[in-house]
C-alpha positions as CSV (number, residue, x, y, z in Angstrom):
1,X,259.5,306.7,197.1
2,X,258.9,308.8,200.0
3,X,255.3,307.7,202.4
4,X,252.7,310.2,202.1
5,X,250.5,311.0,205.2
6,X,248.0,309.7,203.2
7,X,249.6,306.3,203.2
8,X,250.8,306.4,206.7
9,X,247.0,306.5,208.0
10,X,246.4,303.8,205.3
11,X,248.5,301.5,206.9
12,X,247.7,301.7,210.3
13,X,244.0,301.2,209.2
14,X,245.2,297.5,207.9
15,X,247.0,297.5,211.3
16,X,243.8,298.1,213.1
17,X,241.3,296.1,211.2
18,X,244.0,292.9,211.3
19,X,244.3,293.5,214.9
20,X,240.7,293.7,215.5
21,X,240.3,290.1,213.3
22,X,242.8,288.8,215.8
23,X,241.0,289.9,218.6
24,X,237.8,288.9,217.3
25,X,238.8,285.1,216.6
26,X,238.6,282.5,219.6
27,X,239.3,278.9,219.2
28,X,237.6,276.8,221.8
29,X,239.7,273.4,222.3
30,X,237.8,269.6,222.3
31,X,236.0,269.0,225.4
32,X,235.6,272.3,226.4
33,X,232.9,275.1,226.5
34,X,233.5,279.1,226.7
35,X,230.8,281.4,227.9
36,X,230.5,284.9,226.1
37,X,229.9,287.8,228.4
38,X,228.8,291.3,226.5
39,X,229.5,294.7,229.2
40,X,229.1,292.0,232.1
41,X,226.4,289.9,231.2
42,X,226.0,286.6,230.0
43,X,225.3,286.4,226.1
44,X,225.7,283.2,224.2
45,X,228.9,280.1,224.4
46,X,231.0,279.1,222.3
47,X,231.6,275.3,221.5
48,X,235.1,273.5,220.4
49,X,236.4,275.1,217.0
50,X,237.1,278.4,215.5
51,X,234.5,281.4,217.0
52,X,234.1,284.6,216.5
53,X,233.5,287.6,219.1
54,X,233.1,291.4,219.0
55,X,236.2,293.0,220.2
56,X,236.1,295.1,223.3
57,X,232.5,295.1,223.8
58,X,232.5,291.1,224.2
59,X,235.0,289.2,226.1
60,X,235.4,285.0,227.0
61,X,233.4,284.4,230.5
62,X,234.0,281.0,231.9
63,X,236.1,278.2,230.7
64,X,234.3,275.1,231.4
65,X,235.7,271.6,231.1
66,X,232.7,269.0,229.3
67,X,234.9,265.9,229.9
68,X,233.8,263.9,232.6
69,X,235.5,264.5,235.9
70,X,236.9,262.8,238.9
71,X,236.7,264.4,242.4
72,X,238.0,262.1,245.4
73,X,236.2,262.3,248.8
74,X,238.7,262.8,251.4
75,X,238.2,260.1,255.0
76,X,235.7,261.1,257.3
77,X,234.2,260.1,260.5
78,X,230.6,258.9,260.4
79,X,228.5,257.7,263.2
80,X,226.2,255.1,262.3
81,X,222.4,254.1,264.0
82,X,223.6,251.8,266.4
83,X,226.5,254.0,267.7
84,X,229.4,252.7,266.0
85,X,232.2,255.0,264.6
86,X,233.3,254.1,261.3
87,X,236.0,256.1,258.8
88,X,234.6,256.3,255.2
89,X,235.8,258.0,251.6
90,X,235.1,257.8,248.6
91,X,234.9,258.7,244.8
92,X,232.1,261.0,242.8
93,X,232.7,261.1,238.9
94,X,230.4,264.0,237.2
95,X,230.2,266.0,234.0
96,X,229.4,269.3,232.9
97,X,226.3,269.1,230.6
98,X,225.1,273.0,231.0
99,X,228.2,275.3,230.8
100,X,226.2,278.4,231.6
101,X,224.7,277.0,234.3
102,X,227.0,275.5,235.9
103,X,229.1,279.0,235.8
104,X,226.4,281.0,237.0
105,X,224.3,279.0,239.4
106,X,226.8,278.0,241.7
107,X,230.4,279.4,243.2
108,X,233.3,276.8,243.5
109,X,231.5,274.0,241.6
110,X,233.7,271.2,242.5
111,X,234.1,272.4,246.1
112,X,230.2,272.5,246.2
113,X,230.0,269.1,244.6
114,X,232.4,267.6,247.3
115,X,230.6,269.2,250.4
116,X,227.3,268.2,248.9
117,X,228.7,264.9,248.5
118,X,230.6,264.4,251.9
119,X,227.1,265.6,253.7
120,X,225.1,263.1,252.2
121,X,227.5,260.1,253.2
122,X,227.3,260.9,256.6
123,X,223.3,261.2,256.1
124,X,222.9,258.0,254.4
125,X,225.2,256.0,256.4
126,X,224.4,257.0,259.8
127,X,221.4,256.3,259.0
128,X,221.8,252.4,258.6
129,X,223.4,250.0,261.1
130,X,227.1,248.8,261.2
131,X,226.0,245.5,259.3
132,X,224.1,247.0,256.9
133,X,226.8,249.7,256.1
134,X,229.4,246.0,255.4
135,X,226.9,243.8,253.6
136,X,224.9,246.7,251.5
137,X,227.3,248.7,250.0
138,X,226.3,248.7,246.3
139,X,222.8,250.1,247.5
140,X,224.7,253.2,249.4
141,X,226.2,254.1,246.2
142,X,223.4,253.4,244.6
143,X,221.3,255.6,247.0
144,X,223.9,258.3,247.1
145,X,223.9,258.5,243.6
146,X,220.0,259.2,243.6
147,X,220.9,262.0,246.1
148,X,223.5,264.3,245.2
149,X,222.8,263.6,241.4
150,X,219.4,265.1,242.4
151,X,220.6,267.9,244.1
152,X,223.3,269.0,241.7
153,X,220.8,268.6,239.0
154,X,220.2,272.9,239.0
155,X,223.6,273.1,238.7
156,X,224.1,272.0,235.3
157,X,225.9,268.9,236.7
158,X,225.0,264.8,235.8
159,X,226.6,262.6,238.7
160,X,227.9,259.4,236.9
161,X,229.0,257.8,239.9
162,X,229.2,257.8,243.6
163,X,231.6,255.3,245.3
164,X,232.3,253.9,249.0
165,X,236.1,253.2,249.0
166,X,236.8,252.4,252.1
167,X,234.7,251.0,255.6
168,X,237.7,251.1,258.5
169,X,235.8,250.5,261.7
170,X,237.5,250.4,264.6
171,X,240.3,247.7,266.2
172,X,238.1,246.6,268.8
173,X,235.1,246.3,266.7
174,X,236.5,244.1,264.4
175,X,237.8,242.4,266.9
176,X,234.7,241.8,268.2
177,X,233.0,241.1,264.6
178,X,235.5,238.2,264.0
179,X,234.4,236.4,267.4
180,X,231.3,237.0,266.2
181,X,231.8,235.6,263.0
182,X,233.7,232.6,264.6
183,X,230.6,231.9,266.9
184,X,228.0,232.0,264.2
185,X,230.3,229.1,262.1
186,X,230.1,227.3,265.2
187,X,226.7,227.2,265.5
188,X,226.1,226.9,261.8
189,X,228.8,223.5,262.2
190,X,226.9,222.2,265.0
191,X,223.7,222.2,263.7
192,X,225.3,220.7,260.2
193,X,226.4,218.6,263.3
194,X,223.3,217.6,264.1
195,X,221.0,217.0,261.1
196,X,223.8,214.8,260.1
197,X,223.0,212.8,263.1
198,X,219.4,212.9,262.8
199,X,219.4,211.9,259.5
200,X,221.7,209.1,260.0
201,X,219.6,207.7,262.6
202,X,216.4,208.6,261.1
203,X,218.0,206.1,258.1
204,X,219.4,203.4,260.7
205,X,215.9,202.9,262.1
206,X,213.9,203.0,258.6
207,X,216.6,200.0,257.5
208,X,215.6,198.1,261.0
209,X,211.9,198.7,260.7
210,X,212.4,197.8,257.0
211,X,214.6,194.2,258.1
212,X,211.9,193.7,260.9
213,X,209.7,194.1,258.3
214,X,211.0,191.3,255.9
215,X,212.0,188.9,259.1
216,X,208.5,188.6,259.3
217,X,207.3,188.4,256.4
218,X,210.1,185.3,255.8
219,X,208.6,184.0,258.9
220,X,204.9,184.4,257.8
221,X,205.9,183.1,254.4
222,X,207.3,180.0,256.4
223,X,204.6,179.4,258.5
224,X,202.3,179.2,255.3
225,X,205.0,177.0,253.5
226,X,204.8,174.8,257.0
227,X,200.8,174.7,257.3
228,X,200.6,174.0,253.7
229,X,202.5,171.4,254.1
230,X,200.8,170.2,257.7
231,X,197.3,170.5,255.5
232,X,198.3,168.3,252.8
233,X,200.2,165.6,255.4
234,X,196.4,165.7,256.9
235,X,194.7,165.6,253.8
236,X,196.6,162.8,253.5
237,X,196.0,160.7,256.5
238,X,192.4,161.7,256.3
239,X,192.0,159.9,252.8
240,X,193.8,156.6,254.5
241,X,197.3,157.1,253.2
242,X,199.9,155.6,255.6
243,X,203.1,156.2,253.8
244,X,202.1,159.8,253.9
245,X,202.4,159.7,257.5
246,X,205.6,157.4,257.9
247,X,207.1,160.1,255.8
248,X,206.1,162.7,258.3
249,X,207.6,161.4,261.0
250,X,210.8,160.0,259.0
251,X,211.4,163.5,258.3
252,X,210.9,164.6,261.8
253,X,213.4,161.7,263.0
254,X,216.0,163.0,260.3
255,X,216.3,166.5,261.1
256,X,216.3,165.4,264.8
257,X,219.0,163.4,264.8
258,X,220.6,165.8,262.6
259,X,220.8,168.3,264.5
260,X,221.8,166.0,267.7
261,X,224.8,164.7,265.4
262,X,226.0,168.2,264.6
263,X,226.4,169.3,267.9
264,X,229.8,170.4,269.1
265,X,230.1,168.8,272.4
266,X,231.3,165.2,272.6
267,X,228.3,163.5,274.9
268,X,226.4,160.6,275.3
269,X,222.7,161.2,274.4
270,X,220.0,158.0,275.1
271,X,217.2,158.0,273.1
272,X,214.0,155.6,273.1
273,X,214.0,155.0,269.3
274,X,213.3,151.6,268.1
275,X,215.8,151.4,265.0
276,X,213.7,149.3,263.5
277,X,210.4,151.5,263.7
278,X,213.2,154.5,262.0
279,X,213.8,151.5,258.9
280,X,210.2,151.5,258.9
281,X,209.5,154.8,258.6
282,X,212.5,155.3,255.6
283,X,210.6,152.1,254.1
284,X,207.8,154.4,253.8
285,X,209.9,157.4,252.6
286,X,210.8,155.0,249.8
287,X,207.4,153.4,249.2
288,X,206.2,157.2,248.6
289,X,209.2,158.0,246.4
290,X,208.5,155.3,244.2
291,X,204.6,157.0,243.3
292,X,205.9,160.2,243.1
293,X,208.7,159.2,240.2
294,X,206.6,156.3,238.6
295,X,206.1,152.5,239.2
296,X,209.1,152.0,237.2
297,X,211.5,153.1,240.0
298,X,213.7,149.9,241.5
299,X,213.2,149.8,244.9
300,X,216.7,149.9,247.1
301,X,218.4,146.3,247.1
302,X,218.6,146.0,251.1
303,X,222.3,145.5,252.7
304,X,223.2,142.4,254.3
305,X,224.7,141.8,257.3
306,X,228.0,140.3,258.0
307,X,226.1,136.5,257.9
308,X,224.6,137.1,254.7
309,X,221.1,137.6,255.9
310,X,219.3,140.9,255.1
311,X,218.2,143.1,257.7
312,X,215.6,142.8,259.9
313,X,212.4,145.7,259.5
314,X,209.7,146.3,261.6
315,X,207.8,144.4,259.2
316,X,209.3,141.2,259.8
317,X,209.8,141.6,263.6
318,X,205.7,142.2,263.6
């Protein structure tokens, strides 16, 4: 059956309007957002999924990535307050939040970010000493996160993150840190050094003060012990009591001789002792013993001598 012109233009009508369909449909892909621009001009965008446009009177504007992003900060030279030259990079993570925005309000928006970012390092950091720039790094990111965040906030852009990689000051610097360091141990070790010794001596003269301290207080306990007993030896004679006092001076006699007797020298010592006033005076030791442990206590039974006789006292020589 032959094709009428009828059906001819039939057919290229479906053509058309298919094509048109085709042309009309956009699928935006996860993660992503598509600006629409009408004769030039910005109109609406599309989000992730199947859109639809008008053919040749709209057409896709900017493809913008929503994921967030990664841009490294290449090495650069920064001066810092007390003239020391450091080399510093870094990391800046961000994300798209306004697609239209962030197309239209700025050219190059990652090279924008990364000069924006670079200036403020140099900013921040020369702005703080050398130790402060080794010892405080989490507050540079922290404060160069504040910063750039703020100014890229027009943008369309959230800053996620700002990092410090590296801090390479020079050879001779460190150098001249780790002497440093080494010096500040030293001192640290010798004043650890030295409160150890104070202490310890502060302790070794509290235990001598606290020995001195019970010395005399054994001695005053023994003086009291010894006048005690003085008193009561006086007491003693006072009321009339003789055996009180040939005890005394029994006991005297005793620890005399006791302490001549243990003596480590061989030697001859003369003494004017009466042996028979000593009997005496242990006749009187036994005399008081015997009140002390009751009537009932047997008196001594007195050696003899080698003829059989007991011995002489002072008793029987008066």
């Amino acid at each position: 059956m032959p094709f009428t012109g009828f059906d001819i233009v039939i057919i290229v009508l479906v053509v058309l309007v298919l094509l048109l369909i085709f042309a009309g449909i956009k699928t935006v892909p996860q993660g992503y957002n598509y600006t629409v621009e009408r004769f030039g001009r910005y109109t609406r965008t599309l989000s992730p999924g199947l859109n639809l446009i008008v053919p040749f009177i709209d057409r896709l504007g900017a493809r913008m990535n929503m994921m967030e992003q990664v841009l490294d900060v290449p090495t650069q030279e920064v001066i810092t307050r007390d003239n020391a030259t450091v080399a510093v990079d870094g990391v800046a993570f961000y994300q798209v939040l306004n697609a239209p925005q962030a197309a239209y309000q700025v050219s190059g928006l990652q090279n924008a970010i990364l000069n924006l970012t670079m200036t403020n390092i140099r900013s921040v950091m020369g702005s703080m000493v050398l130790d402060e720039l080794l010892s405080n790094r989490d507050a540079i990111n922290d404060r160069l996160l504040h910063i750039v965040d703020e100014a890229a906030n027009p943008w369309g852009i959230k800053m996620t993150r700002v990092e410090i990689k590296d801090i390479n000051p020079p050879a001779n610097l460190v150098e001249s840190m780790a002497r440093q360091m080494m010096a500040e141990r030293n001192k640290r070790a010798q004043v650890l050094e030295a409160e150890g010794l104070k202490q310890a001596q502060i302790l070794e003269a509290e235990g001598r003060r606290e020995a001195t301290f019970r010395d005399a207080e054994a001695r005053e306990r023994a003086a009291e012990a010894e006048a005690k007993a003085t008193q009561v030896v006086s007491e003693a004679i006072a009321k009339g009591d003789v055996q009180a006092v040939n005890y005394f001076v029994a006991q005297k006699y005793t620890e005399a001789l006791k302490a001549i007797g243990s003596s480590s020298n061989n030697k001859v010592v003369l003494m004017p002792i009466e042996a028979s006033s000593l009997i005496g005076s242990l006749g009187g030791i036994g005399a008081i013993a015997r009140e002390v442990f009751g009537n009932d206590a047997e008196p001594a039974t007195p050696r003899r001598t080698s003829s059989g006789r007991p011995p002489v006292t002072g008793r029987d020589k008066a």
